[in-house]
N, C-alpha and C positions, 0 to 999 in steps of 0.2 A: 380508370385511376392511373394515376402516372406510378413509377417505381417505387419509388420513396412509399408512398400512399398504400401498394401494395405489400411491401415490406411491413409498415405497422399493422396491418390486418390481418397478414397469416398466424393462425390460430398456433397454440403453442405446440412442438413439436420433439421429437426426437434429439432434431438436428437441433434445436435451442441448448437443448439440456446438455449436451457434445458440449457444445461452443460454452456454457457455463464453466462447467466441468476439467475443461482442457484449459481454460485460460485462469478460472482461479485457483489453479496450482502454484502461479507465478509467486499468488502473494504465500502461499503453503511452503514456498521454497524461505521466501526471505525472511518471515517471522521464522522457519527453522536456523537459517543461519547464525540469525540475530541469538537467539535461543540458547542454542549451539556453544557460541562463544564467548557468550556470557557463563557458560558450565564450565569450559575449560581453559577458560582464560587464566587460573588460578593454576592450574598444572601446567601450563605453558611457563607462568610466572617462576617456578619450581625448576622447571627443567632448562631453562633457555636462561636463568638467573637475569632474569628481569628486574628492571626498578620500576617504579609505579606509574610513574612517568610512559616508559617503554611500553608495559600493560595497558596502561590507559588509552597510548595509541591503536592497538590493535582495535580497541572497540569504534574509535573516533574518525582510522580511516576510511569505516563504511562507511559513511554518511557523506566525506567526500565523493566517493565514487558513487553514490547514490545521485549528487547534483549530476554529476557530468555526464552519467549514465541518461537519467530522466530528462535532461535539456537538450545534449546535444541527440540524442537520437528519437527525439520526439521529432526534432523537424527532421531528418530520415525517415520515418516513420509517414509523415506528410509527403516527404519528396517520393517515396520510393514504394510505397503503400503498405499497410498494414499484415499481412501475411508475413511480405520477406522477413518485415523485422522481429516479429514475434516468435517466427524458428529461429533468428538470429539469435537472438538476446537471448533465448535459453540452450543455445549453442554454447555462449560466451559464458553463462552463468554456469553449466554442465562441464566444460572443458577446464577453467579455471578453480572451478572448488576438487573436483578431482583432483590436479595439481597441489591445491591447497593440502591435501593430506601427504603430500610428500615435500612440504617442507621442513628445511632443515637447519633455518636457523630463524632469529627475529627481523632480518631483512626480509627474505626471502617470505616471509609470513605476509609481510607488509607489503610484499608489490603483488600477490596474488590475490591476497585481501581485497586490495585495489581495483582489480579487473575485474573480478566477481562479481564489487558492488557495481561497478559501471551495468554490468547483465543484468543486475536485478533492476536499478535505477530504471534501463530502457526498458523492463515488464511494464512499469506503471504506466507509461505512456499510450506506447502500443496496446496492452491490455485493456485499460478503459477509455482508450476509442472503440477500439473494436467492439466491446461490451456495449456503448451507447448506441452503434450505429446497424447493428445486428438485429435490438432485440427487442420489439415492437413496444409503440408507447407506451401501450398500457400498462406493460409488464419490466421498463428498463429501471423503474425506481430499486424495486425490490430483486432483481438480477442481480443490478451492480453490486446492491450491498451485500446480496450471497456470494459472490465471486469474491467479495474480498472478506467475505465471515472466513473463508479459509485460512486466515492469518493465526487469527488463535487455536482450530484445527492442526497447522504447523508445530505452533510453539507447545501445546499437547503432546504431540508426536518429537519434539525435542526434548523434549523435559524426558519421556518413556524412554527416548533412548540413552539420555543420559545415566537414569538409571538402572539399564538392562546392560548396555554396554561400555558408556564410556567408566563407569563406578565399578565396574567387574572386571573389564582388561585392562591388561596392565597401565600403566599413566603415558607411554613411550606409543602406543598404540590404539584404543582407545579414543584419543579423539581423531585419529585416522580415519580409522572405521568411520565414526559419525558424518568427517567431510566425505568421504567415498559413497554413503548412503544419501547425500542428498542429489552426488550427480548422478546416480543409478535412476532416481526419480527423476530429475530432467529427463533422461533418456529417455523414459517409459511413457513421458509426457509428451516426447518430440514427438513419437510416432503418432498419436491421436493426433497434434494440432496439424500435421502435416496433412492431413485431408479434410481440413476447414479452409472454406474460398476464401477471393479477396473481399474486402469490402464492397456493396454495391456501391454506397453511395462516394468511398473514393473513385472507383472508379467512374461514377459522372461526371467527378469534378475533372477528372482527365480526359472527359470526353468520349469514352469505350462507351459507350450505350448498349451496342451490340454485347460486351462479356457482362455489363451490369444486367441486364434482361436475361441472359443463360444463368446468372446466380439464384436471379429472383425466383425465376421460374423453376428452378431444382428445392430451394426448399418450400417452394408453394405445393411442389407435386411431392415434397417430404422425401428427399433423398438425403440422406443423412452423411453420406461421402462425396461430400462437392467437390473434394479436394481434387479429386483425381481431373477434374473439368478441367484441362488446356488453356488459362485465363493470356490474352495476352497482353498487356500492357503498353497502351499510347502514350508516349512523352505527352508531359501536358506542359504545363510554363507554370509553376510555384518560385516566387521569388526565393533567393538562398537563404543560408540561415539567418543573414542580418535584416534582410527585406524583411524573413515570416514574423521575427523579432520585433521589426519597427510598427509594424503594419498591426501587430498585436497590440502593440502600447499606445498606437497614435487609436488607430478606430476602435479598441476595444479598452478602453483602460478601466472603466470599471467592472469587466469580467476578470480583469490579470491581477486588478487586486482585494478580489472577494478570493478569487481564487489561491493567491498567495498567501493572505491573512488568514484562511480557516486551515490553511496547510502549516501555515506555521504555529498557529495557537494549538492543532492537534499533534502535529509534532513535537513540538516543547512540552506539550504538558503530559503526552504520553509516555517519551523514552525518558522525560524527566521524572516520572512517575516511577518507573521501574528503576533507571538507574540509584534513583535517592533510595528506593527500598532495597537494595543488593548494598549500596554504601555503608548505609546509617540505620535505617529502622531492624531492619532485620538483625546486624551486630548491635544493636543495642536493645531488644527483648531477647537477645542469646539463642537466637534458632541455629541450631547447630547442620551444620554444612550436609548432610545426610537426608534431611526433612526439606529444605530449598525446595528439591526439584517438586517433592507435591506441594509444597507449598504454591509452588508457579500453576500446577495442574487444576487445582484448585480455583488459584483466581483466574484460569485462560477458560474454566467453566462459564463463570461469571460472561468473562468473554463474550462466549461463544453466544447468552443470552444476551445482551446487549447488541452485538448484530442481527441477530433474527427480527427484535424488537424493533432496528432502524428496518428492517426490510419490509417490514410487514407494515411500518405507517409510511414509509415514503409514499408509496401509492397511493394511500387511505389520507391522511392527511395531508401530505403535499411536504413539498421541500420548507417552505417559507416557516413551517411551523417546527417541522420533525428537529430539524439541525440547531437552531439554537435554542430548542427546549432541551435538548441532549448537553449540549456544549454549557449551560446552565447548573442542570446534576452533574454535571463533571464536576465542576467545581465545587458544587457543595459534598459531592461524595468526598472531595479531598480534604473538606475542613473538618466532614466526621474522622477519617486514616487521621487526621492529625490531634484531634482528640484520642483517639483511640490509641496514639503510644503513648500518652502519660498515664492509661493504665500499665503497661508494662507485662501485659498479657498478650500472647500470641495468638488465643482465640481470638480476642477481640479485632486484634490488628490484624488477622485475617480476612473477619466476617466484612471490616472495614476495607480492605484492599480488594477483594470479590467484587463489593458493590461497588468503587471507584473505577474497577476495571468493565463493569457491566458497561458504565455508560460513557469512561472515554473511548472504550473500543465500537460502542453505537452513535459516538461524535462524528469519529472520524470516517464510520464505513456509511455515515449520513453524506458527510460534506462530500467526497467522490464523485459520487454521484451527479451532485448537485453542480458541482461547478466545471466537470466533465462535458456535461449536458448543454454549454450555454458558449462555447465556442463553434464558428463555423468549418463544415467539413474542412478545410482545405487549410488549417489552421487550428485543429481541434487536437492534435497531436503534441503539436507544437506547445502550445496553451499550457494544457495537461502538465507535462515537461516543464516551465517556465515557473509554473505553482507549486511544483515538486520540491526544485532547486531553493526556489524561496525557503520552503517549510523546511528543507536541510539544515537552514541555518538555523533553525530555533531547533531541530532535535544534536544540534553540535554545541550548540551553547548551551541550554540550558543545565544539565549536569554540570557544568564546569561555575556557572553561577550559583544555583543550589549549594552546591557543594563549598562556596565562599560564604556565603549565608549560612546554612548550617554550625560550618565552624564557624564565625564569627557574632553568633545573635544563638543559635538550638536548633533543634528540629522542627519546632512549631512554626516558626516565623519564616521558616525555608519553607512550608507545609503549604503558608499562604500563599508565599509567591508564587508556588506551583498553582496552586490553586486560580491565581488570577492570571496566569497564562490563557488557561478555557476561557476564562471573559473576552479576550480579544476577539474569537471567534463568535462567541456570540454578540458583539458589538459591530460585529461585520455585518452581521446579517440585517441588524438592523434598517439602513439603507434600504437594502434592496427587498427585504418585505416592502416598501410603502413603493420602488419605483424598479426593482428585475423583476423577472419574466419567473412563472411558476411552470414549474418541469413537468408535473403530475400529469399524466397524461397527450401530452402535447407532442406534437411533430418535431424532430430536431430543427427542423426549416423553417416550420415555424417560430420555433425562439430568437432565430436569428432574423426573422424579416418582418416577423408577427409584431401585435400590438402592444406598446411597450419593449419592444427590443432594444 
């Protein structure tokens, strides 16, 4: 068997579970951030004498730095391989939210905000290459989607500490603590990723055959600390960013724009989801600012079900079917949430917001996967990144649309358009059920050179 070959065949292992483990921290980090600032954006508001306006940006500049994060350092990530940049980025992500707890005014908030999201942006990239091209075929459906079920794990773990800490010390301090506790976890997370090797199969594309054969062969014989292995890296020739760029959109356009459109229908309809209920629904069944944080614990349960659900049929059913039956119940969970405020009851709009969350958090830990899977190594970073930046722009717009609709027409009719956000993704897919390539079990090599590619 050639490497590649060998790679899908080693039985699951230690070093698998390392490499899950270590890399779905990233998305653990950004749903806390996300989280996070959404708790304290309102004492910020308080203390910084903010207008809504100013508040609103602090939320809106992640998202920038998310495009620029996940685009430009997806093709680093291609040029430079997967290793450097995934200690990078939680370098970047570690040293600048740190900082973030000593800022001291609402500039200053703003341009570490900024850097932050750039770190978390390059997780996605890096992160699910690396997750596709590690973790043998039979078993990368349902990997990916666990690497990235650690999102609502995160936003759990933000909500706890909103209520243990940032709601019990003082307002001046309090959300301090909370940024200081998420670079503490980068740090505890660098040391593990630091002895996960390079990719093998980047390294083919560069030509190492020799360090891709030392990788393969280390977790074939199940050593669980590759890291320490002396990988060295051969200059290979990857055009620059404009080339990986061109070269994506000319020979692959219909992977950049399945990929872009199920990132951006799950982006929009997700941060549009939560944003509209922190806005609108929430103050208007009167849940009082004390009950929020479970209220989020509650629905990032739902969560947590919802990815497990996408991980366990990715394999079992395949992409073609899992992702837009998912991205379908998104939308109808959304038209029940919008039935469920004109009762005017917070159990109900709970029970409703649980299940809306069950299945756009198993839309989007679907599509990852799927559209990760279907770019070639040496452009699979790149790709990634490209789909990312896209779906930015529907998680930066949407709230600000909602949010005109809403005032303009109710709640309800804001309710649908969120709702018919998810159809775009599921109308994506349609296409490529009848003419892309099914992931489920298949060679990455093969999707790119196989039947139907």
């Amino acid at each position: 068997m050639n490497l590649t070959e060998r790679l899908d065949s080693v039985p699951w292992g230690r070093f698998h579970t390392v490499v899950t483990v270590a890399l779905g921290i990233g998305w653990l980090l950004d749903a806390f951030e996300v989280t996070i600032v959404n708790n304290v954006v309102s004492v910020l508001k308080v203390q910084w004498h903010l207008s809504n306006v100013e508040a609103s940006w602090i939320l809106s500049i992640w998202f920038i730095g998310l495009m620029i994060g996940a685009y430009g350092f997806g093709y680093l990530a291609d040029r430079f391989g997967r290793k450097q940049l995934f200690l990078i980025t939680l370098l970047v992500y570690g040293v600048f939210t740190f900082l973030t707890a000593f800022s001291w005014n609402f500039q200053s908030m703003m341009v570490l905000r900024l850097l932050t999201a750039i770190g978390v942006g390059a997780e996605y990239s890096a992160i699910n290459a690396s997750i596709s091209e590690f973790i043998p075929a039979r078993h990368r459906g349902k990997t990916g989607a666990t690497v990235m079920n650690f999102w609502p794990v995160g936003a759990i773990l933000a909500a706890v500490v909103s209520l243990y800490v940032v709601n019990v010390l003082p307002p001046d301090i309090g959300w301090r603590v909370a940024f200081g506790f998420g670079a503490l976890v980068a740090g505890s997370t660098a040391l593990i990723r630091s002895h996960i090797p390079e990719s093998p199969r980047w390294l083919i594309t560069q030509g190492n055959l020799v360090d891709a054969e030392r990788v393969v062969s280390g977790i074939e014989q199940r050593h669980p600390w590759l890291g320490k292995t002396q990988v060295k890296r051969h200059p290979g020739a990857p055009g620059n960013f404009w080339g990986q760029s061109h070269e994506l959109l000319t020979r692959y356009p219909a992977r950049v724009a399945l990929g872009g459109l199920l990132d951006f229908s799950e982006a929009a309809g997700y941060y549009g989801l939560f944003a509209f209920l922190a806005l609108f629904i929430l103050p208007g069944i009167h849940v009082t600012n004390g009950f929020v944080p479970l209220f989020y614990i509650v629905g990032n349960v739902g969560a947590l079900v919802g990815g497990g659900m996408a991980a366990a049929l990715l394999d079992r059913a395949g992409r073609k079917l899992t992702v837009p039956i998912f991205y379908l119940l998104a939308a109808g969970a959304v038209l029940l949430l919008a039935m469920s405020t004109t009762t005017h009851a917070w159990t109900w709009v709970l029970a409703a917001f649980t299940l809306a969350n069950v299945f756009a958090t198993g839309s989007w830990i679907s599509a990852y996967p799927t559209f990760s899977e279907i770019f070639p190594t040496h452009l699979r970073s790149t790709g990634i990144g490209l789909s990312v930046a896209i779906g930015r722009f529907g998680a930066f717009s949407a709230p600000l649309v909602l949010t005109y609709v809403a005032n303009a027409f109710g709640m309800v009719p804001a309710l649908m358009l969120l709702a018919s956000f998810w159809l775009i993704g599921a109308a994506a897919m349609v296409p490529w059920y009848f003419r892309g390539v099914e992931g489920k079990g298949q060679a990455l090599e093969r999707l790119v050179t196989g039947e139907g590619a």
